[in-house]
C-alpha positions as CSV (number, residue, x, y, z in Angstrom):
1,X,17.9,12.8,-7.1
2,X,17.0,10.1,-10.1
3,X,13.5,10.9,-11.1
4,X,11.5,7.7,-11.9
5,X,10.2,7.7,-15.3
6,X,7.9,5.2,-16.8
7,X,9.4,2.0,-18.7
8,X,8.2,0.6,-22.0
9,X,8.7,-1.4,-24.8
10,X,11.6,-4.2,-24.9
11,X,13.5,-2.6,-21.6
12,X,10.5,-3.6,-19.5
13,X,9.8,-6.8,-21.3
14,X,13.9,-7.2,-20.2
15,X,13.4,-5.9,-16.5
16,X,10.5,-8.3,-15.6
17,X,12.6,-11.3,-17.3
18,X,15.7,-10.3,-15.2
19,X,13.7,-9.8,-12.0
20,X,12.4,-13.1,-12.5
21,X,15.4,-14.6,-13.4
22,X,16.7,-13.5,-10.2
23,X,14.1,-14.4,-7.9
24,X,14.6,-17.8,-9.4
25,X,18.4,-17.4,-8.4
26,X,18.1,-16.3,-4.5
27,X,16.7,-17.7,-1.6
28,X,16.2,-15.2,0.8
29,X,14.3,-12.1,0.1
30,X,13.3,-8.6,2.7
31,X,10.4,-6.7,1.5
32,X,10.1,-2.8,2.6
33,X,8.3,-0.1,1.5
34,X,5.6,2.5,2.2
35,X,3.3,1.6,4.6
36,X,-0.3,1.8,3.2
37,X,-3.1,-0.9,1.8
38,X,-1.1,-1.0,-2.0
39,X,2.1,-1.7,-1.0
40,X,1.7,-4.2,2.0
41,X,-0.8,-6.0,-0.4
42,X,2.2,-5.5,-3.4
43,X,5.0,-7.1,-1.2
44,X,2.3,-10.0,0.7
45,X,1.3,-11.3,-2.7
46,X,4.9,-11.4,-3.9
47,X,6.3,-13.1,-0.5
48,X,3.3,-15.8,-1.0
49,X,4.7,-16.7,-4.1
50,X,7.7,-16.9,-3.1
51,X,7.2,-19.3,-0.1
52,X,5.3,-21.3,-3.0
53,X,9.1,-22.0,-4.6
54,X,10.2,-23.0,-0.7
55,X,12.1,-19.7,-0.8
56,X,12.5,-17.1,2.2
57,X,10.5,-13.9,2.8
58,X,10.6,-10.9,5.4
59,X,8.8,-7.9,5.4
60,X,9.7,-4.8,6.7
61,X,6.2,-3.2,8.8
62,X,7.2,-0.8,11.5
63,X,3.5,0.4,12.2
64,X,0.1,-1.6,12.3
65,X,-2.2,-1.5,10.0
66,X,-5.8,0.0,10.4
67,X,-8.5,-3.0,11.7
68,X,-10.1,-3.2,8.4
69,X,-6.8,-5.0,7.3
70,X,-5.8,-7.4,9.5
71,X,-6.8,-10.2,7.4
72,X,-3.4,-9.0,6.0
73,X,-1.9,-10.4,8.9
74,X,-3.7,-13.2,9.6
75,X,-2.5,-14.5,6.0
76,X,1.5,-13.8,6.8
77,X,2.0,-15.2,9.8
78,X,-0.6,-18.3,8.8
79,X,2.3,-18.1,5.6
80,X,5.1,-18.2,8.0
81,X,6.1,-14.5,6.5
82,X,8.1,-12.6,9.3
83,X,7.0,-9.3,9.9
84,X,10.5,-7.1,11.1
85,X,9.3,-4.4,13.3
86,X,12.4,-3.1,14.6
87,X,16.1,-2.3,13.6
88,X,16.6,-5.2,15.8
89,X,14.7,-7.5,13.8
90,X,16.4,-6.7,10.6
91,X,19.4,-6.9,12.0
92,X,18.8,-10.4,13.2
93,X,18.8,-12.0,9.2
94,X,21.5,-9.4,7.9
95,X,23.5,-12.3,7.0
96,X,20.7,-14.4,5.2
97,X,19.6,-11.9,2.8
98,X,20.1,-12.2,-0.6
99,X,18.1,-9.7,-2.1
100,X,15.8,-6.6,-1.2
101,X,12.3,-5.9,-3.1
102,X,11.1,-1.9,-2.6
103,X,7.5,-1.8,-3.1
104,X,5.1,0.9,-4.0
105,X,7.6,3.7,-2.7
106,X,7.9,7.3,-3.9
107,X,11.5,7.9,-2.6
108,X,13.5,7.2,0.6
109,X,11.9,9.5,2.9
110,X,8.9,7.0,2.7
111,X,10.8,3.5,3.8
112,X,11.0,2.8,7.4
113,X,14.2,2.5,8.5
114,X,15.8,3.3,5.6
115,X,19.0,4.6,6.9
116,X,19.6,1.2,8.7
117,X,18.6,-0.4,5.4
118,X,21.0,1.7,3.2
119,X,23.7,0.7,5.6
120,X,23.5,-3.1,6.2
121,X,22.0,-3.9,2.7
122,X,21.4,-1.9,-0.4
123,X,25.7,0.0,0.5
124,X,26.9,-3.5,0.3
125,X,25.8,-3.7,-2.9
126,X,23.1,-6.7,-1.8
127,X,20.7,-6.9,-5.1
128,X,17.3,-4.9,-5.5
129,X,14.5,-5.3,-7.4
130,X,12.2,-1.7,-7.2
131,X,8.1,-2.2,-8.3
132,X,6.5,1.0,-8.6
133,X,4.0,3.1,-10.3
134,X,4.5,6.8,-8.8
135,X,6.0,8.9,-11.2
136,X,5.6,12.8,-9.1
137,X,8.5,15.5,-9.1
138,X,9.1,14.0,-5.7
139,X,9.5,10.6,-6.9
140,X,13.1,9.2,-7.1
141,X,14.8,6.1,-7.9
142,X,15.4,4.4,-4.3
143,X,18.8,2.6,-5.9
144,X,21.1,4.0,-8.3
145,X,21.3,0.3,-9.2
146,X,19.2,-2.8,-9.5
147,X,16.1,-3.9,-11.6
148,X,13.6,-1.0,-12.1
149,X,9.8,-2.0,-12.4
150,X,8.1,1.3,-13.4
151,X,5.5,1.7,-15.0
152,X,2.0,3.3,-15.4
153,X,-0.7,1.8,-13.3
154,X,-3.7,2.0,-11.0
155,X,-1.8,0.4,-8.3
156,X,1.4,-1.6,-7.8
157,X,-0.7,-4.7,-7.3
158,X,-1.3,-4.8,-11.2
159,X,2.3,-4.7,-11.6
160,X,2.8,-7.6,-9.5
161,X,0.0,-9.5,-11.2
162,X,2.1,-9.3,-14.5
163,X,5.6,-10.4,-12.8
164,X,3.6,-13.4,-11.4
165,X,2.4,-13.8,-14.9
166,X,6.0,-13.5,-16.1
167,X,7.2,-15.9,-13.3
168,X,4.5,-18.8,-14.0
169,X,5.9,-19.0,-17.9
170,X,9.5,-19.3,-16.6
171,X,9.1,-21.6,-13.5
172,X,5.6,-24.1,-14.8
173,X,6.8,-26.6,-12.3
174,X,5.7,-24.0,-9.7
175,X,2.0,-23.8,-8.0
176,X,0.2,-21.3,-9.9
177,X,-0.1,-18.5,-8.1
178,X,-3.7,-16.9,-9.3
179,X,-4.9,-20.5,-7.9
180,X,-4.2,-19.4,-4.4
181,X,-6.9,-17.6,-2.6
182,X,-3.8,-15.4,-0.2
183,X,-2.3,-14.2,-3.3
184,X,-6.0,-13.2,-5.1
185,X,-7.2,-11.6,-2.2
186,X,-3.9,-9.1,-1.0
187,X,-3.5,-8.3,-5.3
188,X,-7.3,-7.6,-5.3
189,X,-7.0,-5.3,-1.4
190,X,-4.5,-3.4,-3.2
191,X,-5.9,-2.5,-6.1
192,X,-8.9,-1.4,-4.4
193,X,-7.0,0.6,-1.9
194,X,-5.8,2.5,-4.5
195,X,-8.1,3.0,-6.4
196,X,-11.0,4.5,-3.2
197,X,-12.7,0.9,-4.3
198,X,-12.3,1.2,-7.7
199,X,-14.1,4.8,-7.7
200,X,-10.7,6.7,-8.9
201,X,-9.5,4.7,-11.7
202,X,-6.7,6.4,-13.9
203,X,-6.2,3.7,-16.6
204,X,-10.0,1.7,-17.1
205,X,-9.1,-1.1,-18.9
206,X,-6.1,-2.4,-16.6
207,X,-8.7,-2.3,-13.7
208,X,-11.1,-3.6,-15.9
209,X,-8.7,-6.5,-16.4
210,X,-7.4,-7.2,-13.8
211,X,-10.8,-7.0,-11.7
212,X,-12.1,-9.5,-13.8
213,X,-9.0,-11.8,-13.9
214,X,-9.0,-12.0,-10.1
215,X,-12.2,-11.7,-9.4
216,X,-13.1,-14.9,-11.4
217,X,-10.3,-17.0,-9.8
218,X,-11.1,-15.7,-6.4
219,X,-14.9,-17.2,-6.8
220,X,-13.4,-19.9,-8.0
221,X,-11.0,-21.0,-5.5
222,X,-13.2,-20.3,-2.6
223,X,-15.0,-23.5,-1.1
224,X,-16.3,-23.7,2.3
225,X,-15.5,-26.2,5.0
226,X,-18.9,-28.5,6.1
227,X,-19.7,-29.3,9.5
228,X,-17.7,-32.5,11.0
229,X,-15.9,-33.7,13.8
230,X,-18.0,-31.5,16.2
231,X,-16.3,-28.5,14.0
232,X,-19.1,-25.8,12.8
233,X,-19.4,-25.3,9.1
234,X,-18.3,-22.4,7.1
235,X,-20.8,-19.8,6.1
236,X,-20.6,-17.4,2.9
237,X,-19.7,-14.5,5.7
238,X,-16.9,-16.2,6.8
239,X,-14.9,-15.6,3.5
240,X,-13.8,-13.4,0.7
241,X,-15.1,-14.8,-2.2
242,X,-15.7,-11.7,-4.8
243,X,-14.0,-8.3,-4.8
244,X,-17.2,-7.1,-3.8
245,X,-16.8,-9.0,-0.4
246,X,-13.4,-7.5,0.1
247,X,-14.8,-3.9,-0.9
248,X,-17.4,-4.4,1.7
249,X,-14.8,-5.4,4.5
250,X,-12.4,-2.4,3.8
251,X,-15.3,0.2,4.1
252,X,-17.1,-1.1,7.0
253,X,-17.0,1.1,10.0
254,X,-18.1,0.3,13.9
255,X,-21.3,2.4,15.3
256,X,-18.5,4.5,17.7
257,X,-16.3,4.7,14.6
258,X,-18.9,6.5,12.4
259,X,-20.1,8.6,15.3
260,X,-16.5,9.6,16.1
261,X,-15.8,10.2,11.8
262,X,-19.1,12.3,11.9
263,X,-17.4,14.9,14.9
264,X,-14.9,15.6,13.4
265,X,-15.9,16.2,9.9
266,X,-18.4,18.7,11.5
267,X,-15.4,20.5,12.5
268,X,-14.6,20.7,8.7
269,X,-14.3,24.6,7.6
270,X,-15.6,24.5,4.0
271,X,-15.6,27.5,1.7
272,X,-16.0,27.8,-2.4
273,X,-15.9,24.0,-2.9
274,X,-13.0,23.5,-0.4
275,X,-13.1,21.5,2.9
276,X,-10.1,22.4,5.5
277,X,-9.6,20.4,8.5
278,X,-6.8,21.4,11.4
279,X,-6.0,18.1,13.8
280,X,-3.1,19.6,15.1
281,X,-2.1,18.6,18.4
282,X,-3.2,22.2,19.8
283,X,-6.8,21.1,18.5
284,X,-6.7,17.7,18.6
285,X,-7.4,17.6,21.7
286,X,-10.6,19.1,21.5
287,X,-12.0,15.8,19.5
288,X,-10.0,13.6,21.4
289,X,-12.5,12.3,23.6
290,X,-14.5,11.1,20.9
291,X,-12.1,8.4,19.4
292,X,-12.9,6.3,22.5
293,X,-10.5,4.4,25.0
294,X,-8.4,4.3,22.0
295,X,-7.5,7.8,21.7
296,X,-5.1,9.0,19.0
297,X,-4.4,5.4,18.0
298,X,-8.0,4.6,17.0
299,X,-7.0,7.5,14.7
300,X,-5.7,5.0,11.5
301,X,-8.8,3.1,11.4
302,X,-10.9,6.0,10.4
303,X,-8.6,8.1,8.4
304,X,-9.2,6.6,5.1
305,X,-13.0,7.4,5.2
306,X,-11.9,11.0,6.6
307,X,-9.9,11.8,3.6
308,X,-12.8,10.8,1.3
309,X,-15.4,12.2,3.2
310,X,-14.0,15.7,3.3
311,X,-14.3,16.8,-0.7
312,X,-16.7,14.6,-1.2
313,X,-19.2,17.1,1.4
314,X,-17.3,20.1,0.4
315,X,-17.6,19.7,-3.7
316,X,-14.2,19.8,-5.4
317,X,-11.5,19.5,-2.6
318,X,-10.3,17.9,1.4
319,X,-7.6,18.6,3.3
320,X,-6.4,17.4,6.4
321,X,-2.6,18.3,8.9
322,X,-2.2,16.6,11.9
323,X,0.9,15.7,13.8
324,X,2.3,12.2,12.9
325,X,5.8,10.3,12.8
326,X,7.5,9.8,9.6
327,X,9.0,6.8,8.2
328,X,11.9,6.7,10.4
329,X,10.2,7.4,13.3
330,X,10.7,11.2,13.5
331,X,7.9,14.1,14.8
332,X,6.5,15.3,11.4
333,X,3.2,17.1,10.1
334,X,1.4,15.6,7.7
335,X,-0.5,17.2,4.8
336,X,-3.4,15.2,3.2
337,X,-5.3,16.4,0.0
338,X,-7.8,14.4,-1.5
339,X,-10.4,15.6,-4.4
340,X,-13.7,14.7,-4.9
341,X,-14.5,11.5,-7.4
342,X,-16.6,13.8,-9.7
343,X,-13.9,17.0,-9.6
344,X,-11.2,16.3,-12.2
345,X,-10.5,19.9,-13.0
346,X,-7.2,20.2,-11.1
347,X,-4.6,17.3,-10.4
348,X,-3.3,17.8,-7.2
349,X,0.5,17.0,-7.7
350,X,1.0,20.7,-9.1
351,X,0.5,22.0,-5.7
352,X,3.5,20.1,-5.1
353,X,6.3,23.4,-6.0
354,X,5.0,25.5,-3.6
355,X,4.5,23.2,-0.6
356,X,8.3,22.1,-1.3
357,X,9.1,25.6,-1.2
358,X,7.5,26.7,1.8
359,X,9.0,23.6,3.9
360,X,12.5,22.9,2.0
361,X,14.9,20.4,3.3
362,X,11.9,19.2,6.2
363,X,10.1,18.5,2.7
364,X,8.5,14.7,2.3
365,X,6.3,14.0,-0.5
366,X,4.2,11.2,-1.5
367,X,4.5,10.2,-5.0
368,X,0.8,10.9,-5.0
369,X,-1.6,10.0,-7.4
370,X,-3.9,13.1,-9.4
371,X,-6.8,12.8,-7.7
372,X,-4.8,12.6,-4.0
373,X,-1.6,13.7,-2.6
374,X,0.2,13.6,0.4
375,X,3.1,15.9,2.2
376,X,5.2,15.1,5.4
């Protein structure tokens, strides 16, 4: 395994001028990566640009994404970005492709489908770009090869934010991309998903930054349509036009949804600062029942709160198992830890050894951040 390490100085300032060099090249791109808020926000904003410069853009997105983010989707299909949600799918532009971006992605265990991508793309030497900011003992370079983006950051969005800086200087006959309201609001999602809405911040004046930088254009490039033509008008609801708005959409929860999020974190066994919480299948079904006609699948939409809730009531520390699939589709259990915003005194990536230990070769990590981590 190639551990990522973080790139400085005149080698990044030379990656980001050769990945933009070769997105001006090619003209067919497939996006894959992890599936969570950060990285389908990392590879949306790059694929808008993208279809700015009439180019071609697919992304990989086996699983659907909680409620709270379907604006996501909205925007890529309005964009005329496929979304490949089968081997099938990717199969059927195998010969189009002319180069792969990896976003926000730990290591292989964490793409979907990664075998069938190893075998039809990234063996056949097919180039890569990788854009990532995870930097754990799990982490791993996905590609021996390619251009590497790493570097420190509060999410990959902000490393995307400076390549579309990087690609405006080289190609000025282009649409700006910090004038479109698509590309504002998936860098801006992002950053907040990564950030638990900008209440985990690693590096301040990045966030700081960038917040401020988008958040300006975004209220700027927002206008809403007047009634005509027997068409209602637009109100101020019916838009995005601050991060605040966006903050607002990604924690809203239904009245069934915070009922359901309430019975189960009373199951939560909490003891010296720490709150446990066992979904297993042998007691999930005890709290099934309370997700609705959904069931297990109404599950996504409320885990995000349920990871922050937990230390947040307990005082230093939350975690969750459950039974899941991993990224290539295969029964796993996953392991969530999460620490509370005001507990800094542990980061949780050193409980990384052991966990690898106990589970060897059935091992996936998560890159993970300090203040959360995640096992598979």
């Amino acid at each position: 395994m190639s551990q990522k390490k973080p790139i400085t100085g005149e080698t990044w300032a030379d990656n980001i001028d050769r990945a933009a060099s070769l997105i001006g090249e090619k003209e067919n791109f497939l996006f894959c990566g992890d599936i969570d808020p950060d990285s389908v926000c990392s590879m949306m904003s790059l694929a808008l640009f993208l279809r700015l410069m009439d180019k071609q853009a697919s992304i990989v997105l086996s699983t659907g994404l909680s409620n709270n983010l379907d604006y996501l989707i909205s925007i890529l299909n309005h964009n005329s970005i496929r979304i490949l949600e089968t081997e099938s799918q990717i199969k059927s532009i195998e010969k189009s492709v002319e180069a792969i971006i990896i976003c926000d992605t730990a290591n292989t265990k964490m793409v979907p489908f990664y075998s069938f991508l190893l075998e039809k793309f990234i063996a056949k030497d097919i180039q890569v770009i990788e854009i990532d900011h995870h930097f754990g003992a799990d982490s791993e370079k996905i590609t021996t090869q390619g251009i590497k983006l790493f570097r420190e950051a509060n999410a990959t969005t902000e490393i995307i934010g400076e390549l579309l800086q990087n690609l405006v200087e080289k190609f000025p006959e282009t649409t700006d991309p910090f004038s479109q309201r698509s590309i504002l609001i998936g860098l801006i999602t992002g950053l907040l998903g990564d950030t638990v809405g900008g209440k985990t911040v690693q590096i301040k004046a990045d966030f700081d930054y960038w917040m401020k930088e988008l958040g300006e254009r975004l209220t700027s490039n927002t206008r809403w349509r007047k009634a005509r033509d027997g068409r209602p008008s637009e109100g101020e609801s019916s838009k995005f036009q601050t991060p605040e708005k966006i903050r607002e959409y990604l924690d809203r929860l239904s009245i069934e949804q915070e009922e359901c999020l309430n019975v189960i974190t009373s199951r939560v066994d909490k003891k010296n600062g720490l709150g446990f919480l066992n979904l297993m299948n042998s007691t999930y079904r005890q709290v099934d029942n309370v997700l609705g006609a959904q069931g297990f699948n109404g599950f996504a939409d409320i885990l995000g709160p349920l990871l922050n809730r937990i230390p947040e009531e307990a005082g230093k520390l939350g975690v969750v198992f459950y039974n899941g699939k991993n990224a290539e589709g295969e029964d796993c259990i996953f392991i969530k830890l999460r620490r509370a915003i005001d507990y800094d005194a542990f980061d949780l990536r050193e409980v990384e050894g052991p966990i690898k230990k106990a589970f060897g070769d059935g091992y996936m990590g998560g890159g993970g951040h300090p203040a959360r981590y995640h096992f598979a």
